[in-house]
Every structure is written in C-alpha cells, then in structure tokens.
N, C-alpha and C positions, 0 to 999 in steps of 0.2 A: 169615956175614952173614945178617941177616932178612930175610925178605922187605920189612917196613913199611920197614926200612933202606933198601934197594935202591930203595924206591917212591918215599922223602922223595928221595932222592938224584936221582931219574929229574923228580922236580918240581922239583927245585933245576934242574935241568939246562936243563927246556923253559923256567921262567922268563927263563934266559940266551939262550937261541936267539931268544926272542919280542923278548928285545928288541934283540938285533941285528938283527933286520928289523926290527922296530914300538919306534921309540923311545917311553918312556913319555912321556905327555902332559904330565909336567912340564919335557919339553925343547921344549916349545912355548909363545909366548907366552899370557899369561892370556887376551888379545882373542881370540886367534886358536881356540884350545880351547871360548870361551864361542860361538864365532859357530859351529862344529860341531856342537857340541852342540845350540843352535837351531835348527841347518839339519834335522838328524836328528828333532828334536821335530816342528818344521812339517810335516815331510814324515809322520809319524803324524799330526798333527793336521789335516790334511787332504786326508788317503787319496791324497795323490800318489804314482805310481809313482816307486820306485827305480829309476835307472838305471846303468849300466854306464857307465866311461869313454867308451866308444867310441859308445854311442848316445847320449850327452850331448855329444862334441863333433861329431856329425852332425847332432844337432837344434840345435845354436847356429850349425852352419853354413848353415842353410837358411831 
C-alpha cells in the first residue's frame, strides 16, 4: 500500500469520526445554521469577546 493510500484512507476516516461528534450543519435547521453563522460574523464584526460556555452562563447569571 502507498503511502497517499494510507493518507486518503486516514482522511476518509477523520471525516467519519468529525462527524460523529460534530453533526454536519445540514442536519440542522436552515434558521437555526443562518442565526450561527450571524451570531459568529457579529461577534468579528464588533470585536466582542468570545466566550466559553461556562463564562457565558455566569455572565447571564449575574
């Protein structure tokens, strides 16, 4: 076997893994994908911090 063999094969493979943890975004509704995607733009488009789950539900707890 070739190595580019072994390579395609090793990328087929993490394709499958990625998306049993990370469904692809077409098993999400279209609203739901389009209001992410916004949420993501805003958040470059006006230099807001990224947050972590866990420091985002303590700043909505307070």
């Amino acid at each position: 076997m070739k190595f580019a063999e072994i390579f395609n094969q090793l990328k087929e493979l993490e394709k499958k893994f990625n998306e049993v943890k990370y469904p692809p975004e077409t098993a999400f509704q279209p609203s739901f994908s389009s209001k992410i995607r916004k949420a993501g733009q805003d958040i470059l488009n006006h230099h807001l911090p990224a947050l972590e789950i866990d420091e985002l539900l303590k700043k909505v707890e307070q």
